[in-house]
MIMAR-591054 format. One line per 10 residues: number of its first residue (from 1); their letters; for each residue y negated, z negated, x negated of C-alpha. Coordinates in pm, whole numbers, plus 50000, padded with zeros to 5 digits. Layout:
BEGIN
NUM = a = Y Z X ~ ...;
This chain:
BEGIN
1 = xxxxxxxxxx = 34675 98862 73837 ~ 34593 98525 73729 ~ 34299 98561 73444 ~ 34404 98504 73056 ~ 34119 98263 73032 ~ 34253 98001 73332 ~ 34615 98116 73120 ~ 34468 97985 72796 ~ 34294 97677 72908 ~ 34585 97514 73119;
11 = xxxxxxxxxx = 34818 97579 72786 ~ 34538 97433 72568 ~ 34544 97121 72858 ~ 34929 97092 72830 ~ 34989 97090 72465 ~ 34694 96827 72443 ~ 34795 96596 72730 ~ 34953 96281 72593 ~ 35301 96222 72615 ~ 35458 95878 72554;
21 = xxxxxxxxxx = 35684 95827 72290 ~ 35951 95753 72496 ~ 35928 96070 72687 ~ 35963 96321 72378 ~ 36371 96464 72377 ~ 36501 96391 72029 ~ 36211 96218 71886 ~ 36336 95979 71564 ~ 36327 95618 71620 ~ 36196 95450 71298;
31 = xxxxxxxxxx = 36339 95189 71161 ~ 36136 94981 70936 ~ 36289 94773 70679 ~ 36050 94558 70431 ~ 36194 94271 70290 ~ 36273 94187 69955 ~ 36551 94398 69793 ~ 36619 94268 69509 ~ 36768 93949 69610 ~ 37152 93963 69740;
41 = xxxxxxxxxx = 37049 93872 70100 ~ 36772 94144 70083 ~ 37013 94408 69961 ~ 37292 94315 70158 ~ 37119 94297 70497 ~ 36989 94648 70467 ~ 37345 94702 70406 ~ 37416 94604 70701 ~ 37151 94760 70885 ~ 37233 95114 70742;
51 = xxxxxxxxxx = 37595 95071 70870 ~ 37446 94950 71200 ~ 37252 95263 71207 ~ 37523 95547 71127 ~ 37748 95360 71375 ~ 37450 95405 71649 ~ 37331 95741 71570 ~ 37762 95822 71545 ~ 37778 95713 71862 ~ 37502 95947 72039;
61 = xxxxxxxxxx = 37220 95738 71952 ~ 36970 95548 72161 ~ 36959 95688 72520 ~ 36616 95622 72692 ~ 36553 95767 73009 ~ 36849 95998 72954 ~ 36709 96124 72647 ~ 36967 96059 72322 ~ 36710 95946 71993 ~ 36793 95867 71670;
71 = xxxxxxxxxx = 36753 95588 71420 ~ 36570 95692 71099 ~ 36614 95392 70870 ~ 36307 95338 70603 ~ 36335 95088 70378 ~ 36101 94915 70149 ~ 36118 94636 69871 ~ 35755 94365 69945 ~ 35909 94237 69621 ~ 35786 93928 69701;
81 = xxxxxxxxxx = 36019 93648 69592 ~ 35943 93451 69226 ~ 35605 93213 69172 ~ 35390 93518 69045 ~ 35433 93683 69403 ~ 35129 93540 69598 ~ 35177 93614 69978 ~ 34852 93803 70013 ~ 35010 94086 69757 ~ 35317 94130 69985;
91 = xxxxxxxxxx = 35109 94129 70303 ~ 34888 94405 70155 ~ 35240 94628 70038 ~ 35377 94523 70402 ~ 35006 94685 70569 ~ 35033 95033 70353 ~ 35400 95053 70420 ~ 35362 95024 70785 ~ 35062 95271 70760 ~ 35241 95511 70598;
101 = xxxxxxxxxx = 35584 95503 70723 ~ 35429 95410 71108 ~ 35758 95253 71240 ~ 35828 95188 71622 ~ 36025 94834 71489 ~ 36091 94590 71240 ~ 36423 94468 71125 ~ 36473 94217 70799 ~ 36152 94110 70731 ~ 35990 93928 70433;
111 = xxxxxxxxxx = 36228 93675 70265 ~ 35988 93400 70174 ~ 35829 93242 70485 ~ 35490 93206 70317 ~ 35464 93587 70339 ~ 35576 93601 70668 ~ 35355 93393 70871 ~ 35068 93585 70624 ~ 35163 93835 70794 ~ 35202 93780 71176;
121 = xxxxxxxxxx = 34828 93892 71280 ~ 34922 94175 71116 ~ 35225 94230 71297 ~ 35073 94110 71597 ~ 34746 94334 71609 ~ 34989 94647 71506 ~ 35192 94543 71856 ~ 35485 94601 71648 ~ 35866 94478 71746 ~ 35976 94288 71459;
131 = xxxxxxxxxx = 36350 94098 71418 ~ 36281 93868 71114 ~ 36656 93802 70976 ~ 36608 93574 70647 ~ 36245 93413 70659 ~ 36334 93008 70816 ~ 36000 92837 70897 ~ 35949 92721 71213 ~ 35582 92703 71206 ~ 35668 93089 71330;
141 = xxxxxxxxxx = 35792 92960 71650 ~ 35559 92736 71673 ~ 35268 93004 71655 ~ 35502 93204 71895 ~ 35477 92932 72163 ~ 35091 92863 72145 ~ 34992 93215 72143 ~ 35128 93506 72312 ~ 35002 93794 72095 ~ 35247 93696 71836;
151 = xxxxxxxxxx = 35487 93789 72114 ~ 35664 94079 71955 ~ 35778 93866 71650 ~ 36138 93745 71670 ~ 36383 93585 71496 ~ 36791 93663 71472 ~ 36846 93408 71141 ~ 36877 93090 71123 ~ 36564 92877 71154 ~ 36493 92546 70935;
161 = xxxxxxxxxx = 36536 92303 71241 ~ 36874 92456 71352 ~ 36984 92397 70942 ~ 36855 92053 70974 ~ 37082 91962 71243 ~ 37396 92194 71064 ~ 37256 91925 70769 ~ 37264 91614 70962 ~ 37627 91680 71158 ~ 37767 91736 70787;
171 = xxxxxxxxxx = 37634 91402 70629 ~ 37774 91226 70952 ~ 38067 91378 70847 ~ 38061 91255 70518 ~ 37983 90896 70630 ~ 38230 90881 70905 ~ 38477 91025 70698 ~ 38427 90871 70347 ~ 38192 90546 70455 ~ 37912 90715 70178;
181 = xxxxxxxxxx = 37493 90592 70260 ~ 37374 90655 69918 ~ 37147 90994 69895 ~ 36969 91199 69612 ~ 36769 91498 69781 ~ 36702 91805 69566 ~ 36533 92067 69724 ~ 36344 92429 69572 ~ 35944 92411 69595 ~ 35884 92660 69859;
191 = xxxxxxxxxx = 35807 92641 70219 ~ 36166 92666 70394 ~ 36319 92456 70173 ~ 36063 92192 70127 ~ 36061 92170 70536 ~ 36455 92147 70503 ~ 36395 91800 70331 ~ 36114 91683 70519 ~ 36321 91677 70826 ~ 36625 91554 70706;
201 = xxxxxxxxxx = 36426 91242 70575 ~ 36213 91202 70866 ~ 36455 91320 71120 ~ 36820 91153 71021 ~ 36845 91027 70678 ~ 36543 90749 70716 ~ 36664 90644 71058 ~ 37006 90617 71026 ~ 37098 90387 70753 ~ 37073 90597 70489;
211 = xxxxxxxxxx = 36936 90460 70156 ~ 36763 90752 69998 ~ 36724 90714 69625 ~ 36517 90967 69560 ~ 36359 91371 69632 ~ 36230 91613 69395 ~ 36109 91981 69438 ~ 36188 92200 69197 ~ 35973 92485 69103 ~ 36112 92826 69118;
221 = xxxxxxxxxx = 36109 92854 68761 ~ 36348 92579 68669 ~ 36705 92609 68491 ~ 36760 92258 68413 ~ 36901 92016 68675 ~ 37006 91747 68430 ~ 36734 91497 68467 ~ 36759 91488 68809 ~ 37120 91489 68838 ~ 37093 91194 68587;
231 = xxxxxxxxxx = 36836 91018 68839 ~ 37102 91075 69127 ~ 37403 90949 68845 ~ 37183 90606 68752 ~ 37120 90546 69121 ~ 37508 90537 69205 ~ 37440 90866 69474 ~ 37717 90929 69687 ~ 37580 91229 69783 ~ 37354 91545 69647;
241 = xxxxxxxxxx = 37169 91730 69931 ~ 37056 92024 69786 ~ 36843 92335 69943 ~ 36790 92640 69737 ~ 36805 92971 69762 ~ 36729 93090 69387 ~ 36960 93284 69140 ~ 36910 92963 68891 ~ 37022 92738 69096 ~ 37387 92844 68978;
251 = xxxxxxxxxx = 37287 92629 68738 ~ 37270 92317 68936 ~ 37611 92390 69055 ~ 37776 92415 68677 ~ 37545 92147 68556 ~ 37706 91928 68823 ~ 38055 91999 68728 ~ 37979 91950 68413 ~ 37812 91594 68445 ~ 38059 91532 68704;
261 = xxxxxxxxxx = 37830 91240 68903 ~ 38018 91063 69150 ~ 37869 91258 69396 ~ 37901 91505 69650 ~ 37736 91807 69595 ~ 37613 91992 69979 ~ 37368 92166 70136 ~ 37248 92541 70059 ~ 37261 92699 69731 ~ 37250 93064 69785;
271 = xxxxxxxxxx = 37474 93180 69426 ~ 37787 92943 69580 ~ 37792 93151 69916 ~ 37933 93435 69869 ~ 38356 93506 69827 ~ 38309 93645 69465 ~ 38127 93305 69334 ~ 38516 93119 69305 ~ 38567 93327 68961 ~ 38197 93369 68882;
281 = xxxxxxxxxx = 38141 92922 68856 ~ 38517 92964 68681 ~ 38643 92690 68887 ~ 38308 92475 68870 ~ 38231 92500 69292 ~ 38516 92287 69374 ~ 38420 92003 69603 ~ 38112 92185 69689 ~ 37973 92178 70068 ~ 37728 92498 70147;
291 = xxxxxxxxxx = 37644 92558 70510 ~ 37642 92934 70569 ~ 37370 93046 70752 ~ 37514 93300 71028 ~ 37904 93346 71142 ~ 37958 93672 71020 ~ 37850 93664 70680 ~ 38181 93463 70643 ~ 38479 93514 70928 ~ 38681 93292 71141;
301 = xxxxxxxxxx = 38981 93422 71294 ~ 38869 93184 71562 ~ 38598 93438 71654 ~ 38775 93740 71586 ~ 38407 94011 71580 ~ 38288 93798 71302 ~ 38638 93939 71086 ~ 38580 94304 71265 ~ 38239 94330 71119 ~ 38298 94145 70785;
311 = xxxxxxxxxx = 38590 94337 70711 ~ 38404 94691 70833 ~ 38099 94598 70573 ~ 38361 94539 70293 ~ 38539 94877 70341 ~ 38202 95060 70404 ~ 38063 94937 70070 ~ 38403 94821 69848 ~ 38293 94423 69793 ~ 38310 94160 70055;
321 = xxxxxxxxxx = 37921 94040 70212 ~ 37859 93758 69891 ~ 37490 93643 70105 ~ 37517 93344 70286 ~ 37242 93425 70502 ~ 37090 93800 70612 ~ 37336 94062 70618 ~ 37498 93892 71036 ~ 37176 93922 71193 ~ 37041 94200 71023;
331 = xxxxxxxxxx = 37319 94435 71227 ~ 37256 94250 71508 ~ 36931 94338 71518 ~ 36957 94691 71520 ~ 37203 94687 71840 ~ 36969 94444 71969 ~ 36689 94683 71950 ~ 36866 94969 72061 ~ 36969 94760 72364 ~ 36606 94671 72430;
341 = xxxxxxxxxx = 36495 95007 72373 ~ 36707 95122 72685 ~ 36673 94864 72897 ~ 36258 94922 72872 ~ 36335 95277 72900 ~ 36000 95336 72644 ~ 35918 95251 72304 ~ 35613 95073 72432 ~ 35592 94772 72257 ~ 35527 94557 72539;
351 = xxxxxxxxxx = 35796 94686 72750 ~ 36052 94627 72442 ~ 35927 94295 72314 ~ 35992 94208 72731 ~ 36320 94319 72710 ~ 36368 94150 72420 ~ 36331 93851 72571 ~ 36616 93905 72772 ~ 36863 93970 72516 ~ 37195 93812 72623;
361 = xxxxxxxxxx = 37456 93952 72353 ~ 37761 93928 72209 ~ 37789 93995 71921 ~ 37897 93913 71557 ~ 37743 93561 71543 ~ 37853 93468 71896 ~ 37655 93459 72215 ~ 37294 93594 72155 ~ 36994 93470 72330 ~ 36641 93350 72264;
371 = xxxxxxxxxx = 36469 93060 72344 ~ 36056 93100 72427 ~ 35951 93040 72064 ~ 36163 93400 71998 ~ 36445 93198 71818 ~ 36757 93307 71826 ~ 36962 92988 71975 ~ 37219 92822 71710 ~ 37529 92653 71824 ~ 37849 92479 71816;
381 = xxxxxxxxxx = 38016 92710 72015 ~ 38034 93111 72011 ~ 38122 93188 72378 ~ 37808 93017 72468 ~ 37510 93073 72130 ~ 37526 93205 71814 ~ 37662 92969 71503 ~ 37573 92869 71140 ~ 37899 92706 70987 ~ 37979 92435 70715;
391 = xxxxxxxxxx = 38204 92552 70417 ~ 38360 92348 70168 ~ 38499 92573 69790 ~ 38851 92398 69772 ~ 39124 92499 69514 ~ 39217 92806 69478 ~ 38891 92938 69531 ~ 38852 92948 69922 ~ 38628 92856 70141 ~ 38760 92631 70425;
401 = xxxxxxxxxx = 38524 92578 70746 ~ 38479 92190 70812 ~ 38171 92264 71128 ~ 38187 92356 71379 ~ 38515 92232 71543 ~ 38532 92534 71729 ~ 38600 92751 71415 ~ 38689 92494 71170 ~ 38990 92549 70965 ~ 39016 92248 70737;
411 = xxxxxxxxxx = 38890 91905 70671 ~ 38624 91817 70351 ~ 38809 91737 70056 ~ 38641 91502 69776 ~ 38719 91645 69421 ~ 38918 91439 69190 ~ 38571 91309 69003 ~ 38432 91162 69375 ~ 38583 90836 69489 ~ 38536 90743 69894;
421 = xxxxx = 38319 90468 69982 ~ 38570 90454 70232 ~ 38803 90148 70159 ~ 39065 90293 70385 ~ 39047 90638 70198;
C-alpha cells in the first residue's frame, strides 16, 4: 500500500507545478481593449472587434495545441483625446487597467499617438502583444526598429508616412488633372497630424513646384476656420490640405462651403468620412477630397471582402461604419491574433509576437503583412498589401473612389465654385 503521506505530497507537487497558459483546456483568452471610446473611431472599432470575437468564439474558438479557447473581450475608455488629457493620465489608466484586467493581448490601442509612445515601455516591460489600430506616428516604428524590446508592439492602421504618400499621389492628381500649384496647409495641433504636414512640405509639396502660401496648426479647441480660410482666399489657393481628426472640424467643412474659396478642399477630416455625413453637412461636402484610412471602413466592389465585412458590421449594429479610420483593422486584428496564437501554439508572448511577424493575410483591407518596424504595409493594390483609398463627396451624396486605380470608381470632380487652372479644362 503506497503511504497517504507520499499520496499527499505528490498531489500537493501536482496542483503546484506550473502549467503554461497555453496548456490549460478551456482557459479564456483576454482580450484587452483600451482606447478612447468616446470618439466614433474608438466606438466603432470595438464594434468591430466584438463582432470579430462572437464570429471566433461561434466558430469553436482559438485552437492551440488542440485545445479550443475562448476570446473574453474587456474593454476600457483611456479617455484620452481633448487638450486637458495629458498623456501621463492615460498611461497611468492604461497601467491599472492592464493590472487589473491582466490581458494576454492588445487590440485598438490609445487614439492619440502622444499617449501611445508614453506608453510603449510599458507595454514593452509587461511583454504584452499589442495591435495598435488608430494611433499614426511613426516615431513608433522607428523605436520598433532601434530596439527590440518594443518588439511586441504592432501596428494594423494606417501610419503617417503611408498617408503622406496617399497625400502626395492625390495632389499629383489634382495638378495633372486641373494644372493647380497654389497650396494653403491646415492641419490640427497634435502629433499625427502636425507630422502629416511636415512631410508633405518637406517631402513633395517644397520639391515639386508647389508654391505653398501658408500652414497653421490649429489647437484642438478651435471652431472657427474663417481667418484662415480667408488667408488661403487672399492668397488665390487652389487647394486646402487639411488634416484633422476632431468633431469641430465639421466646422471647417461648412465654413468652406459657406465662404466658397476657389479652392479645393482635401485631405482628412474625420466628421466628412463616414456615409451618414451627406445629410448631416446638408449638401455642404460636395467637392470635398478625404482619404479614408483602411479599405473596409468604406467598400469597393472591386475587392469584394471589404463589402462582406462592411455590409456584416451594418446589419450586426443597424448603421453603416461612419469612421474613416479604426473599425478595418480593428477586426483584423483579432483574426490576426487568433492566427498567431495557433501558429505559436502558446500564449507566450515571445512565441506570438514571432508569429506575428509572419502574418501573411487576407483579409478585409487586402493582403496583410508587416514590414520590420511592425507596420502593417499600405498599398496600391489588394492582392499584393493592404490599401488606404482617396474619396471624393459628389452629388447626390456618394462617395466615389478616385485612388487607387485598382478600386477606383470615378474621376475628381471640381464643384461649380472651383475653376481649373487647367486651360484645357
Amino acid at each position: 500500500m503506497i503511504p497517504l503521506r507520499f499520496i499527499l505530497t505528490l498531489l500537493a507537487a501536482v496542483l503546484l507545478w506550473p502549467v503554461s497558459a497555453a496548456a490549460v483546456e478551456g482557459r479564456e483568452i483576454i482580450l484587452g481593449a483600451p482606447t478612447s471610446l468616446k470618439t466614433v473611431e474608438g466606438s466603432e472599432s470595438l464594434n468591430a472587434v466584438q463582432m470579430a470575437v462572437a464570429e471566433i468564439n461561434g466558430a469553436g474558438g482559438v485552437t492551440i495545441n488542440g485545445e479550443s479557447h475562448q476570446f473574453r473581450l474587456a474593454p476600457f475608455d483611456l479617455r484620452e483625446v481633448g487638450p486637458a488629457s495629458p498623456p501621463g493620465l492615460a498611461v497611468a489608466k492604461l497601467r491599472a487597467f492592464i493590472k487589473e484586467k491582466k490581458p494576454d493581448a492588445l487590440v485598438i490601442g490609445p487614439f492619440r499617438s502622444e499617449v501611445l509612445l508614453a506608453s510603449m515601455d510599458l507595454l514593452a516591460d509587461k511583454k504584452l502583444p499589442t495591435l495598435c489600430c488608430i494611433a499614426m506616428s511613426p516615431a513608433v516604428d522607428a523605436k520598433i526598429l532601434t530596439n527590440p524590446k518594443y518588439k511586441y508592439i504592432f501596428r494594423v492602421g494606417l501610419n503617417t508616412k503611408y498617408l503622406v504618400a496617399y497625400l502626395i499621389e492625390t495632389m499629383k492628381l489634382l495638378r495633372r488633372k486641373f494644372g493647380f500649384e497654389r497650396v494653403f496647409v491646415l492641419n490640427q495641433d497634435v502629433a499625427w497630424a502636425r507630422s502629416t504636414a511636415y512631410l508633405m512640405l518637406k517631402l513633395y509639396l517644397g520639391r515639386s513646384g508647389w508654391q505653398v502660401l501658408g500652414q497653421e496648426n490649429c489647437p484642438e479647441e478651435t471652431t472657427d476656420f474663417r481667418r484662415a480660410l480667408a488667408r488661403a482666399k487672399d492668397g488665390r489657393a487652389q487647394v486646402i490640405l487639411a488634416v484633422f481628426d476632431m468633431p469641430s472640424s465639421r466646422n471647417l467643412v461648412m465654413q468652406w462651403h459657406e465662404m466658397k474659396p476657389p479652392a479645393a478642399l482635401c485631405g482628412f477630416i474625420s466628421p466628412a468620412s463616414g456615409p451618414e455625413a451627406w445629410s448631416s453637412f446638408r449638401g455642404g461636402l460636395e467637392g470635398v477630397i478625404n482619404v479614408i484610412f483602411e479599405l473596409g471602413n468604406l467598400p469597393s466592389p472591386k475587392y469584394p471582402p471589404s463589402e462582406v465585412f462592411f455590409e456584416a458590421y451594418r446589419r450586426r449594429y443597424g448603421l453603416p461604419i461612419q469612421a474613416g479610420h479604426g473599425p478595418a483593422p480593428a477586426y483584423e486584428s483579432v483574426y490576426i491574433l487568433a492566427k498567431a496564437f495557433e501558429r505559436a501554439g502558446t500564449l507566450d508572448p515571445d512565441g506570438v509576437a514571432a508569429a506575428l511577424e509572419a502574418t501573411d493575410r487576407r483579409g478585409v483591407m487586402g493582403r496583410l503583412m508587416f514590414h520590420r518596424g511592425h507596420q502593417a504595409i499600405f498599398g496600391e493594390n489588394p492582392q499584393k498589401e493592404v490599401l488606404a483609398c482617396v474619396a471624393q463627396w459628389q452629388a447626390p451624396g456618394k462617395r466615389v473612389i478616385v485612388f487607387p486605380r485598382t478600386v477606383a470608381d470615378g474621376q475628381i470632380i471640381l464643384p461649380p465654385f472651383i475653376k481649373s487652372g487647367n486651360p484645357s479644362q
